[in-house]
N, CA, C and O of each residue as an XYZ file, in Angstrom:
732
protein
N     -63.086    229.081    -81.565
C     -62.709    230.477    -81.470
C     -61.232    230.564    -81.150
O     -60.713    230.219    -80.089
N     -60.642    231.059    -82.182
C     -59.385    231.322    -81.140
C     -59.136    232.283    -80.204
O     -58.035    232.272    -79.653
N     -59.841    233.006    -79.954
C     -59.211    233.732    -78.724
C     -60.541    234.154    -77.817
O     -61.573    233.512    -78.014
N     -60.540    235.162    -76.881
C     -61.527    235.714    -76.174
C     -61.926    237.326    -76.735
O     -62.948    237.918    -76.389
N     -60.929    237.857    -77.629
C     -61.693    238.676    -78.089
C     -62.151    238.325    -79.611
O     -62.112    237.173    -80.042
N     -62.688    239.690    -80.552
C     -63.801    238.984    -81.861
C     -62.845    238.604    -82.598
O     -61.864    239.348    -82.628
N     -62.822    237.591    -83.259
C     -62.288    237.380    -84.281
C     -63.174    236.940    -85.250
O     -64.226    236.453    -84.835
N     -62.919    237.024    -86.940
C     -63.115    237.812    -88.112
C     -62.755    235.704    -88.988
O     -61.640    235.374    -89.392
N     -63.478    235.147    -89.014
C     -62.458    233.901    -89.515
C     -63.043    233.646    -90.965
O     -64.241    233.370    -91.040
N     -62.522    233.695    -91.758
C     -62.621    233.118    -93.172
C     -62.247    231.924    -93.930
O     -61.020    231.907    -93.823
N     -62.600    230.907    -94.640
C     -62.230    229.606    -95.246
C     -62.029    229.642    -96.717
O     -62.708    229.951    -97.696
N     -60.989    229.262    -96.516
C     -60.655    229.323    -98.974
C     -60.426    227.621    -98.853
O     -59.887    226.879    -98.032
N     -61.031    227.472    -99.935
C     -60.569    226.367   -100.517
C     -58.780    226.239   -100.743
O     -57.973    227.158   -100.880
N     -58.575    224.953   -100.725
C     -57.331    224.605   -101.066
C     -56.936    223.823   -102.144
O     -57.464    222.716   -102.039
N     -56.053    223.936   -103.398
C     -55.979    223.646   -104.343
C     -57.007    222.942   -104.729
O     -56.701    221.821   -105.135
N     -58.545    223.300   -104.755
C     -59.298    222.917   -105.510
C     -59.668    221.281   -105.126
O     -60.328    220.621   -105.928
N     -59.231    220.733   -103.942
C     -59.585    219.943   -103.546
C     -60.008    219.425   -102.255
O     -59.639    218.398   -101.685
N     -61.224    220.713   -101.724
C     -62.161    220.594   -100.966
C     -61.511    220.601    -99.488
O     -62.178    220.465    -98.463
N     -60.034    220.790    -99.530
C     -58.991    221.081    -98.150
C     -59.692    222.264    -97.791
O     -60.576    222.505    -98.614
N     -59.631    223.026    -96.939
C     -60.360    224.027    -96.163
C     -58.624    224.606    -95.560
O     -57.904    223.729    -95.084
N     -58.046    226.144    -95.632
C     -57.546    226.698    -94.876
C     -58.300    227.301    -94.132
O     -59.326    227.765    -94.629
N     -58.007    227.506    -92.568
C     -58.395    228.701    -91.686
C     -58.072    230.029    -91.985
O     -56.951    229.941    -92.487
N     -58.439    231.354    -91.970
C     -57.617    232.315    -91.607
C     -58.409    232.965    -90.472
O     -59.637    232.983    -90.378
N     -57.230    233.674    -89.343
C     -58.707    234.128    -88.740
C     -57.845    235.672    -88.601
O     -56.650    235.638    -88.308
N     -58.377    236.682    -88.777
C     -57.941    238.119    -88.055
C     -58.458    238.194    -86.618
O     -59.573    237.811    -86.264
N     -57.485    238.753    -85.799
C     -57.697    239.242    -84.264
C     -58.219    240.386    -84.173
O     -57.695    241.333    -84.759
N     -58.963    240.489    -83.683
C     -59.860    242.171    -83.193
C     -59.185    242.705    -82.401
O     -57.999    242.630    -82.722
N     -59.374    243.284    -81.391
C     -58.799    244.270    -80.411
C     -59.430    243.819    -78.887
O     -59.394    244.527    -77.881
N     -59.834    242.878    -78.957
C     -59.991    242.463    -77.351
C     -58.609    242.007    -76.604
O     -57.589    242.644    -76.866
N     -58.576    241.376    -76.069
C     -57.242    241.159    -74.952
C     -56.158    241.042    -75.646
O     -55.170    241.628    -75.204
N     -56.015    240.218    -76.990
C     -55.034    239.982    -77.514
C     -54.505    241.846    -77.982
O     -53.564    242.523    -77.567
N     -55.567    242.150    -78.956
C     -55.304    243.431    -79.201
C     -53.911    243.618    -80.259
O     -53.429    244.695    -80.611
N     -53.515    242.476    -80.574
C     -52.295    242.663    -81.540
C     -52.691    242.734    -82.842
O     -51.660    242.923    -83.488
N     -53.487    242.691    -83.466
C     -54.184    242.941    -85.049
C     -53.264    242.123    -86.083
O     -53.186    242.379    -87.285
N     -52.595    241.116    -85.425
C     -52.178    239.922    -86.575
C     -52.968    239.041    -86.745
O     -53.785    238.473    -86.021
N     -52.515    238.917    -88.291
C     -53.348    237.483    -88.982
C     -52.321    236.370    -89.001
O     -51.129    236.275    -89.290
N     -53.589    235.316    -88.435
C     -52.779    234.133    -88.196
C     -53.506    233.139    -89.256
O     -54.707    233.189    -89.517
N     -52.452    232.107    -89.897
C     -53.442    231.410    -90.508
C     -52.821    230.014    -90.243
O     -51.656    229.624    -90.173
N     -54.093    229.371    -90.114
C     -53.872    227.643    -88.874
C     -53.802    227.067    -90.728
O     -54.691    227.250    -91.559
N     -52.776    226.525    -90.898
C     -52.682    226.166    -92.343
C     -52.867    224.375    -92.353
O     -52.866    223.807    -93.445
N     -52.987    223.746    -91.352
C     -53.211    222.434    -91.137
C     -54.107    222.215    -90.918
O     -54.373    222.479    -89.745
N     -55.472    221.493    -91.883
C     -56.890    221.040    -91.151
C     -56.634    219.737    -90.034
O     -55.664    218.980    -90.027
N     -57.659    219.727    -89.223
C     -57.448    219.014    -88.363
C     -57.018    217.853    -88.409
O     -56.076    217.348    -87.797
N     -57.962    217.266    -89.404
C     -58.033    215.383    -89.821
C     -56.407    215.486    -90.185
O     -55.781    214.506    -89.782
N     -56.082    215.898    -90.467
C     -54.281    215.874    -90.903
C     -53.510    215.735    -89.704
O     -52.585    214.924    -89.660
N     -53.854    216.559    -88.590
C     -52.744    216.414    -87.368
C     -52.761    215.518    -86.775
O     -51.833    214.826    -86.357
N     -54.539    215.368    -86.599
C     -55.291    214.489    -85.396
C     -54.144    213.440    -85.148
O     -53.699    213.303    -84.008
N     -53.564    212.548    -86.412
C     -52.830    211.467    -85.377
C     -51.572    211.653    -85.209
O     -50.765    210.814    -84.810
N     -51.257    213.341    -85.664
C     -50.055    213.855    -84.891
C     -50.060    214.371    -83.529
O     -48.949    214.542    -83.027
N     -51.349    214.727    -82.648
C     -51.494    214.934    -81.678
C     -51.330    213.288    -80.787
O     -50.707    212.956    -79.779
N     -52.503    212.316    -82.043
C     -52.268    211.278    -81.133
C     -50.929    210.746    -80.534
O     -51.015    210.502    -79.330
N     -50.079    210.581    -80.930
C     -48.703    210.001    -80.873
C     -48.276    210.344    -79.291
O     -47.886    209.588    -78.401
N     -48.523    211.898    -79.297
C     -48.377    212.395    -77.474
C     -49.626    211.761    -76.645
O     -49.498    210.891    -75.784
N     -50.651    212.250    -76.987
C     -51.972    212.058    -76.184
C     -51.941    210.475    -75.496
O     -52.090    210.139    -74.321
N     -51.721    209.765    -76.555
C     -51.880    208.265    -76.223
C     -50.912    207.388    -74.690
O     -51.084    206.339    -74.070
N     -49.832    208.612    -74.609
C     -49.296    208.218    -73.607
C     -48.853    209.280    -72.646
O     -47.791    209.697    -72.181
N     -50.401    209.585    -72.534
C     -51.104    210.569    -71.357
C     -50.332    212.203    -71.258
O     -49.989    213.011    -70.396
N     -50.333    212.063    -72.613
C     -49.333    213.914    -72.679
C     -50.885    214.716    -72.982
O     -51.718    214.304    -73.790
N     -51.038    216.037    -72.061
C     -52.337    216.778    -71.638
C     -52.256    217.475    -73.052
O     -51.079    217.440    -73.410
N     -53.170    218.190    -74.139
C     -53.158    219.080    -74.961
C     -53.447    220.242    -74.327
O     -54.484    220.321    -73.669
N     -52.786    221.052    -74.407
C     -53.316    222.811    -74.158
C     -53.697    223.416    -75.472
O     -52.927    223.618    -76.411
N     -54.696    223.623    -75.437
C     -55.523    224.339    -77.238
C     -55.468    225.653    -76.813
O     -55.574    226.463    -77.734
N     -55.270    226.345    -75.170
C     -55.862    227.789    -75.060
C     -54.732    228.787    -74.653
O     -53.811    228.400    -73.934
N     -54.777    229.628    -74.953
C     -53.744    230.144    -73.977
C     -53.884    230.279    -72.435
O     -53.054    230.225    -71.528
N     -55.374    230.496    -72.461
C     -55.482    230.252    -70.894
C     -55.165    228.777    -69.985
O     -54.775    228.674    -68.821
N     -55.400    228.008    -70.706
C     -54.888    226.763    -70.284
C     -53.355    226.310    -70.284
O     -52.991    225.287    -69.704
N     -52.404    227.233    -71.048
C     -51.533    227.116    -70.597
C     -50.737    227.728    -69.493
O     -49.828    227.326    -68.767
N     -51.679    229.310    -69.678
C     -50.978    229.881    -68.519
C     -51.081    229.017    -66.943
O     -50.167    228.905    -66.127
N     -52.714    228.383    -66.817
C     -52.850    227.216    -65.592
C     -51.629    226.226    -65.454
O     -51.295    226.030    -64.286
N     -50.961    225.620    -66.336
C     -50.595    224.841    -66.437
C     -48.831    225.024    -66.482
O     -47.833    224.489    -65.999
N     -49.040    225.670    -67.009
C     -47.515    226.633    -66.318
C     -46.989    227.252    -65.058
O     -46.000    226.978    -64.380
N     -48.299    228.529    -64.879
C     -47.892    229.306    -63.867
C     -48.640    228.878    -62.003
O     -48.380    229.247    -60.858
N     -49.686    227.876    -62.684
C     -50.577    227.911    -61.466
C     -50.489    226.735    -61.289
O     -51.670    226.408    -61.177
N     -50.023    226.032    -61.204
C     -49.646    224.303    -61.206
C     -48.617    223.971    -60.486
O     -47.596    224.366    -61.050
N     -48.426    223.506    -59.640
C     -47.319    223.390    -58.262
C     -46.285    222.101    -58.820
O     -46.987    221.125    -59.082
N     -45.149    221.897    -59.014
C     -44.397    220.939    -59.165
C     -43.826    221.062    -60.238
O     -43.414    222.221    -60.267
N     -43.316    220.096    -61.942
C     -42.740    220.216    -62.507
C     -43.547    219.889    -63.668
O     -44.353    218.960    -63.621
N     -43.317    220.853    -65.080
C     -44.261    220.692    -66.263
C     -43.535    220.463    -67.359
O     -42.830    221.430    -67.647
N     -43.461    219.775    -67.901
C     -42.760    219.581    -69.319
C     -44.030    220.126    -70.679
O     -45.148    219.611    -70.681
N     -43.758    220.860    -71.410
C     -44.426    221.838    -72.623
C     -43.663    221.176    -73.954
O     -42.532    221.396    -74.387
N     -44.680    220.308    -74.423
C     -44.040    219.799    -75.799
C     -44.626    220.595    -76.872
O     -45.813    220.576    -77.199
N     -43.704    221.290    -77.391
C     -44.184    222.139    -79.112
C     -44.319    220.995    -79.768
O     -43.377    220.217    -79.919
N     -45.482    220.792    -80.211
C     -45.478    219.558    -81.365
C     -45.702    220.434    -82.808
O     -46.110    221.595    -82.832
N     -45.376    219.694    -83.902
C     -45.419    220.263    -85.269
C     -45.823    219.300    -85.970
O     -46.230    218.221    -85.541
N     -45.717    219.700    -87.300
C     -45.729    218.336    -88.719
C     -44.142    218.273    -89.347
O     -44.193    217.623    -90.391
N     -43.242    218.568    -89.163
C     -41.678    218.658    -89.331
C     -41.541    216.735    -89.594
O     -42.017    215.740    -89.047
N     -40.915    216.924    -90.368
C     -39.976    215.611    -89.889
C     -39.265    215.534    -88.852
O     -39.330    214.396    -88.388
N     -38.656    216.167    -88.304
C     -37.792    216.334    -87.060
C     -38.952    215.773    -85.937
O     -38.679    214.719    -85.363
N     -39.950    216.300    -85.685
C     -41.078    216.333    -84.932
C     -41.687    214.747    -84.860
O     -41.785    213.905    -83.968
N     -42.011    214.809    -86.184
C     -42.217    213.024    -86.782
C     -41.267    211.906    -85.963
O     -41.470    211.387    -84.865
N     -40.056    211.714    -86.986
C     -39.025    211.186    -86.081
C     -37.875    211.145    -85.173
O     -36.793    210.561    -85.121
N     -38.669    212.168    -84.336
C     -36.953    212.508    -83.467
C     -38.184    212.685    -82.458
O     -38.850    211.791    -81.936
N     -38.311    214.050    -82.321
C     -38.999    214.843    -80.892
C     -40.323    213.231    -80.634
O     -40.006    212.154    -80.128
N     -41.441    213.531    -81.060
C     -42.554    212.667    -80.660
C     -41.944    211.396    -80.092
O     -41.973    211.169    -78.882
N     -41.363    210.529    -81.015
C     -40.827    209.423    -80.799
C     -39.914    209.226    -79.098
O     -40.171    208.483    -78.152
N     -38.778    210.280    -79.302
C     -38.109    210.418    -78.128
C     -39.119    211.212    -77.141
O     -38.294    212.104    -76.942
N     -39.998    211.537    -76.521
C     -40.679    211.920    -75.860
C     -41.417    210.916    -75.367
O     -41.630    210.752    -74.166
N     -41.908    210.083    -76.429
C     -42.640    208.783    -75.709
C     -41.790    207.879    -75.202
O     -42.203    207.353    -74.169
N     -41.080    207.637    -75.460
C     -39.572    206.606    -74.889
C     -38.866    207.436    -73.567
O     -38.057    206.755    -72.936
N     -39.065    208.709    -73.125
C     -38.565    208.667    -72.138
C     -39.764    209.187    -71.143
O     -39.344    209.518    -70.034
N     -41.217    209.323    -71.341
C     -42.292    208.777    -70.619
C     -42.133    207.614    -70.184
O     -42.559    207.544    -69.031
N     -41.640    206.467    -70.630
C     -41.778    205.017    -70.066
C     -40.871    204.923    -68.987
O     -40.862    203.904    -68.297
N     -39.855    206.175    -68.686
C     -38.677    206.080    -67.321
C     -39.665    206.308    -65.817
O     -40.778    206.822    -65.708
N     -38.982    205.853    -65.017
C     -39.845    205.683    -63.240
C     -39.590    207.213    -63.077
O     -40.576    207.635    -62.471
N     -38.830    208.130    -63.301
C     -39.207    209.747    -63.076
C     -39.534    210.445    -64.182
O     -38.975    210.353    -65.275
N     -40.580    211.250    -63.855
C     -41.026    211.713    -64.839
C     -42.066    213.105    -64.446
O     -42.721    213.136    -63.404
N     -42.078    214.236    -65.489
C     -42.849    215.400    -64.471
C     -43.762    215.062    -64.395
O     -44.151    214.076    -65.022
N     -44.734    215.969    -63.320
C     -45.836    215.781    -62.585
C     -46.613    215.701    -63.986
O     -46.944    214.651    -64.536
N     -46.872    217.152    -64.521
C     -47.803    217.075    -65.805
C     -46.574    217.286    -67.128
O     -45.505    217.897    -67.141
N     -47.460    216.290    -68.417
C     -46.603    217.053    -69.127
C     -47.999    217.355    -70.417
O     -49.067    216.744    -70.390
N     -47.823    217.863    -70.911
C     -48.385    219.088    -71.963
C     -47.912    219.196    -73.240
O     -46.745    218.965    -73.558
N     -49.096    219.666    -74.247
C     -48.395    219.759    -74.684
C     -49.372    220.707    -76.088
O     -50.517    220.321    -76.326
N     -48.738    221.980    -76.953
C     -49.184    222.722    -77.581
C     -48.895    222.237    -79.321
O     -47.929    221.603    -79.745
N     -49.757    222.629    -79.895
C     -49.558    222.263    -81.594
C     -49.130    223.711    -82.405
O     -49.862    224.680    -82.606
N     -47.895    223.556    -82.749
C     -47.412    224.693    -83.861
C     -48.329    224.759    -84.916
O     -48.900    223.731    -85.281
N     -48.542    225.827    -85.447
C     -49.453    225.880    -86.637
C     -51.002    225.337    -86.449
O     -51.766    225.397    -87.413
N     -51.377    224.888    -85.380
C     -52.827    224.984    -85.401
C     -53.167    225.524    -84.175
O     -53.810    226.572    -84.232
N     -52.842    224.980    -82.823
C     -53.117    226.060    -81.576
C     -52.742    227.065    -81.414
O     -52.337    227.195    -80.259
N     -52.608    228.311    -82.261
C     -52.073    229.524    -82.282
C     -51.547    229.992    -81.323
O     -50.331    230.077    -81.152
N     -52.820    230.524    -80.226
C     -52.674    230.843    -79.503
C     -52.112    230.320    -77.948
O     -51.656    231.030    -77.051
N     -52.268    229.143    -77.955
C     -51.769    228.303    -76.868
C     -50.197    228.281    -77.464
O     -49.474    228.243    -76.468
N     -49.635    228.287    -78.291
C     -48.525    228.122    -79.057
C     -47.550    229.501    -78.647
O     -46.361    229.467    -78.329
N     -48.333    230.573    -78.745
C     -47.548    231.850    -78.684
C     -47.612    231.749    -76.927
O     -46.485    231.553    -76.472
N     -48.592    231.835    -75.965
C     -48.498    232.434    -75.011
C     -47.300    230.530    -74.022
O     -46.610    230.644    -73.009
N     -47.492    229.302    -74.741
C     -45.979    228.806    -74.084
C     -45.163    229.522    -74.442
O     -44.694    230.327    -73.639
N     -44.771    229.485    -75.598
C     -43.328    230.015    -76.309
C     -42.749    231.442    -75.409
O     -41.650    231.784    -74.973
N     -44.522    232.209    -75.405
C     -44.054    233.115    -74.190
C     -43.080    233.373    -72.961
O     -42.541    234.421    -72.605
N     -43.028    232.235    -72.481
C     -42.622    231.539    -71.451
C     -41.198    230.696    -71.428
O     -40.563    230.302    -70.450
N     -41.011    230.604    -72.353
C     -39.928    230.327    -73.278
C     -38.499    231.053    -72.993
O     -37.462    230.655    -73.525
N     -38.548    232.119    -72.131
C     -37.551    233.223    -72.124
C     -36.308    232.624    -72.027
O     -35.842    231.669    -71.406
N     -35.658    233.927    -73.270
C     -34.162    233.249    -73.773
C     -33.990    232.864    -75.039
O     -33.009    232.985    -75.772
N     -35.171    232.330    -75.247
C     -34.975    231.453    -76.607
C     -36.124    231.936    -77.768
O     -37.268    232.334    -77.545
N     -35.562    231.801    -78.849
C     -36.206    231.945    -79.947
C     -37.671    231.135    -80.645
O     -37.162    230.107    -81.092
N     -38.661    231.080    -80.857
C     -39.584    230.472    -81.012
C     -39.281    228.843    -82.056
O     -38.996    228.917    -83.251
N     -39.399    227.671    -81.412
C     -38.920    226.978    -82.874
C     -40.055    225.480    -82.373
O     -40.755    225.439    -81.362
N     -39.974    224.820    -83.018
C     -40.632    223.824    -83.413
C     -40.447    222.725    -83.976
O     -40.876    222.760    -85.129
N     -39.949    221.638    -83.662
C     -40.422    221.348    -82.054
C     -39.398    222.131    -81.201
O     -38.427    222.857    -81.412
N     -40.118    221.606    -80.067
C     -39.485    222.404    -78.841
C     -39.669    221.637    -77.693
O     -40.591    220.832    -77.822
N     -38.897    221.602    -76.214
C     -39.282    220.640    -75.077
C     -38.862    221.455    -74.327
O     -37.756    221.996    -74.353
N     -39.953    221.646    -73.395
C     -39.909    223.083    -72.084
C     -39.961    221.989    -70.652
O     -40.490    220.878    -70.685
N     -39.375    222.516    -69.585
C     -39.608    222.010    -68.444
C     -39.423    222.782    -67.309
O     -38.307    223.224    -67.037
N     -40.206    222.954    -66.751
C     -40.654    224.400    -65.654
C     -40.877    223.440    -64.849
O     -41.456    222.402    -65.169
N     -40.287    223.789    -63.356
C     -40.628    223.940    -62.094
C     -40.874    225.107    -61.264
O     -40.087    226.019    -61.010
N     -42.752    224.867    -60.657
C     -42.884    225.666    -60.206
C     -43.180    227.037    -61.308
O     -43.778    227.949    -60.736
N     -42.982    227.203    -62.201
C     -43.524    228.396    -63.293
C     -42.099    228.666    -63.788
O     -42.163    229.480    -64.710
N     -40.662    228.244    -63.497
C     -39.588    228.494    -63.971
C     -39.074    227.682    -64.513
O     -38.856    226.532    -64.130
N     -38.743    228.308    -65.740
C     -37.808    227.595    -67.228
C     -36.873    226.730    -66.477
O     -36.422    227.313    -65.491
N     -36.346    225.258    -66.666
C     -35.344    224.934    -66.184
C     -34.448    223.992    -66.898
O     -33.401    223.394    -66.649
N     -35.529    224.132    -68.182
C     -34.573    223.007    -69.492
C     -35.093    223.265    -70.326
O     -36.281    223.476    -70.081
N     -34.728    223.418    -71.646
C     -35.006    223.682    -72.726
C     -34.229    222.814    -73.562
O     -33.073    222.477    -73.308
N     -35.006    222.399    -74.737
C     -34.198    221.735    -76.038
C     -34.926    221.920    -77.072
O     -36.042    221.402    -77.064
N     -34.545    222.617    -78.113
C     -34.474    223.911    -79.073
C     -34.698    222.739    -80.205
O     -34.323    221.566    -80.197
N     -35.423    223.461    -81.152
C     -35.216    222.417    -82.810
C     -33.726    221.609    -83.055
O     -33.639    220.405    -83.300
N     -32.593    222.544    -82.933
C     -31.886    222.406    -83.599
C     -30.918    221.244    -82.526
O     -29.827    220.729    -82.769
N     -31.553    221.140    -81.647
C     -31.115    219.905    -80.430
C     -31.450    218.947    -80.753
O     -30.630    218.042    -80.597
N     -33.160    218.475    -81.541
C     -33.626    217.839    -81.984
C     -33.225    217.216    -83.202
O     -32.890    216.073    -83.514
N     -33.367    218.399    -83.852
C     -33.202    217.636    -85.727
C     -32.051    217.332    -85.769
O     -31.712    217.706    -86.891
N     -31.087    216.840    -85.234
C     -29.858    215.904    -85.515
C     -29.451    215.024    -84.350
O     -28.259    214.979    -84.044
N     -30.399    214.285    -83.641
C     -30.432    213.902    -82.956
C     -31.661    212.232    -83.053
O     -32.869    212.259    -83.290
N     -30.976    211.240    -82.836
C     -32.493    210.383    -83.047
C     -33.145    210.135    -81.505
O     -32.822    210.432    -80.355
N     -33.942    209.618    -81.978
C     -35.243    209.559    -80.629
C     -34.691    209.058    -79.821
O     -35.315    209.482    -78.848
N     -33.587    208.135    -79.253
C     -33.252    207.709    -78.397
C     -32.158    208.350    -77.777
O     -32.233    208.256    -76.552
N     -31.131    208.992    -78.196
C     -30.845    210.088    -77.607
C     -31.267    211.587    -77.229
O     -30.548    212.422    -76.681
N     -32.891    211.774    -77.738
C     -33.436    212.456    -77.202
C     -34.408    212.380    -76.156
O     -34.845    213.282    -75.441
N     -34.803    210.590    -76.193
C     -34.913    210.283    -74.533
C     -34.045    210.405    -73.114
O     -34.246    210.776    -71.957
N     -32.747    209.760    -74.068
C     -32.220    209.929    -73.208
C     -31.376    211.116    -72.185
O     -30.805    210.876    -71.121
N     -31.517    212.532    -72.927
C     -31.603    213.841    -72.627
C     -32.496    214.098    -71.833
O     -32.257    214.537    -70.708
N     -33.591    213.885    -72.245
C     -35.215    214.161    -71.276
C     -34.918    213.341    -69.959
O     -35.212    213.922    -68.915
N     -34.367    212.053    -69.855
C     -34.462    211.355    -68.705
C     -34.043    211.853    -67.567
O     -34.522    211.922    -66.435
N     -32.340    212.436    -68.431
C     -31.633    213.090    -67.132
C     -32.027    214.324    -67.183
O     -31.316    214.970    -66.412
N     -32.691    214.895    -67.625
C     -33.363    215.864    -66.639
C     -34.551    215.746    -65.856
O     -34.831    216.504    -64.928
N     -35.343    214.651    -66.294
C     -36.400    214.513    -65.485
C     -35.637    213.655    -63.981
O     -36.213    213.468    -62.909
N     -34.498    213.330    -64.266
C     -33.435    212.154    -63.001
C     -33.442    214.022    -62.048
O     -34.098    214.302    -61.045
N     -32.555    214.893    -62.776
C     -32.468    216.013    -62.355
C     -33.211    216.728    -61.532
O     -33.030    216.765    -60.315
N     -34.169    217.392    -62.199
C     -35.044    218.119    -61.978
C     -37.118    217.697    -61.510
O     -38.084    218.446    -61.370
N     -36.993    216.478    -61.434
C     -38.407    215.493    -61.653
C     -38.282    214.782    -60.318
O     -39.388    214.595    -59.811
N     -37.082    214.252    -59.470
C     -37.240    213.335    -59.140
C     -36.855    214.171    -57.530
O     -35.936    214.977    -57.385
N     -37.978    213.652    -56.263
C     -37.318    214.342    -54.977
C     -36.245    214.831    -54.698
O     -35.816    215.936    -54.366
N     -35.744    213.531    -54.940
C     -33.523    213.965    -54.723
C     -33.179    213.510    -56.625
O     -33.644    212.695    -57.423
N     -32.440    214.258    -56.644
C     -31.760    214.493    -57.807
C     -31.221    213.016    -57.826
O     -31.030    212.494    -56.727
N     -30.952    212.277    -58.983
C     -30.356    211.113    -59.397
C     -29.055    211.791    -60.253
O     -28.812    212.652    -61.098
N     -28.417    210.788    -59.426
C     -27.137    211.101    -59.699
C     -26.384    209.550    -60.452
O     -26.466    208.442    -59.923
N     -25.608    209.872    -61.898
C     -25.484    208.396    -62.188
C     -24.249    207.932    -61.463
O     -23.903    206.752    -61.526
């Protein structure tokens, strides 16, 4: 289901070769916004784009309610990875995300939402996001429920994975670690 109020979901074939799109319309329960969203990625396709985070203990948020927990009600420091199917996402963001997991500071939880298939977990981080424009990938880091780093697509896609660890580090040196590390 994507959401808590009714939603309306329909399946078309995809070029005739048994791919399945989602579409689902929103009703008027909580969301109440009457957009159509359509999750254009079947699962078996992402699955080992999720794996790439998961495998080195990055949490999935599928709900929006689970992100709001995990954001707003969660004591310490959260890193919110927008994951996508981008190339950028492929080899830059995922890659550099797991390489600077392997540093001795690191946030308490880190998380993480799927563009184009967790809809709704997708809109209500991005929510949270304030300041910035919705993009994908994306790397959020809240302490305490407040924005305190952001790095935007366009930080990413010209950037390779190891200097996008090494961005993440010093802020997790920053903002992650009791006393701030100072080089």
């Amino acid at each position: 289901m994507l959401c808590q109020c009714a939603a309306t979901r329909h399946h078309r074939q995809w070029s005739g070769v048994g791919i399945y799109m989602s579409y689902a319309t929103l009703g008027s329960g909580s969301n109440g916004n009457g957009k159509e969203y359509v999750t254009v990625y079947p699962e078996f396709m992402i699955a080992p784009m999720r794996e790439e985070l998961t495998r080195f203990g990055v949490r999935e948020l599928r709900t929006a309610g689970e992100v709001e927990v995990a954001v707003t009600q969660t004591p310490g420091t959260t890193m919110v990875v927008v994951n996508s199917v981008c190339g950028c996402a492929a080899g830059k963001a995922r890659p550099g995300v797991a390489l600077a997991l392997q540093h001795k500071v690191k946030p308490d939880q880190v998380t993480t939402v799927f563009a184009g298939a967790d809809i709704e977990a997708t809109e209500r981080a991005r929510g949270y996001f304030t300041g910035y424009p919705p993009s994908s990938p994306s790397i959020a880091l809240f302490k305490d429920g407040k924005l305190i780093f952001m790095m935007e697509r366009h930080q990413i896609e010209n950037q390779e994975a190891a200097t996008i660890a090494a961005q993440l580090t010093e802020a997790f040196d920053t903002h992650c670690a009791n006393e701030a590390i100072t080089g």
